[in-house]
C-alpha positions, 0 to 999 in steps of 0.5 A: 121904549120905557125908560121913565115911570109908567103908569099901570092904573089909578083912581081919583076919588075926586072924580069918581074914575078909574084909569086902566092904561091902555098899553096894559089890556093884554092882562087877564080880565080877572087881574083887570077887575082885581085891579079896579076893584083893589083901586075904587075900594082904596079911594072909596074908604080913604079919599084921594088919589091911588096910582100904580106906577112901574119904575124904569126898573120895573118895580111896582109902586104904589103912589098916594096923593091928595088936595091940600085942602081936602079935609075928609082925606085920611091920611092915616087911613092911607098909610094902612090901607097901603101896607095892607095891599102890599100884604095881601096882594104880595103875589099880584104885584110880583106878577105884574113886576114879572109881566111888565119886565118881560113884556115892556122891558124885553128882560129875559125870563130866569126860570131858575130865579123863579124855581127858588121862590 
């Protein structure tokens, strides 16, 4: 069923929106929230368009863009805000990779892989 790149959410500061992707409201409303709030911040203080797409893997991935001729966009702003996500959002996203493999995936869950974390 999901054998290609899925997105999980998104937002564009051009048009002032977020995107929650409706195969994904069976998450906790706080990790809803955690998500929009970590999004709009993101395209609020630097511009452009955040999104985050799982792999056929699995794996959560953070994908950036912007218009090419958008000079308010900071680029290096981005880079940082990007790792600073995956600093302290490290644990969110396991999860999320965690959900997604279970529930979309149909992997089965390896509770001694999870014990050793």
């Amino acid at each position: 069923m999901y054998q290609d790149k899925v997105i999980l959410c998104g937002s564009n500061a051009y048009e002032k929106k977020f995107y929650l992707n409706e195969d994904f409201e069976a998450l906790p409303q706080g990790i809803k929230d955690e998500l929009k709030i970590m999004c709009v911040l993101f395209t609020e203080e630097v511009g452009g368009i955040i999104t985050l797409v799982f792999d056929e893997k699995g794996n959560l991935n953070l994908e950036v863009s912007a218009d090419e001729d958008d000079i308010l966009y900071d680029e290096i702003g981005s880079g940082l805000k990007i790792k600073e996500i995956q600093r302290t959002k490290a644990e969110m996203m396991e999860a999320l990779e965690l959900f997604y493999k279970v529930f979309f995936l149909n992997e089965e869950l390896d509770l001694d892989a999870t014990k050793e974390r």
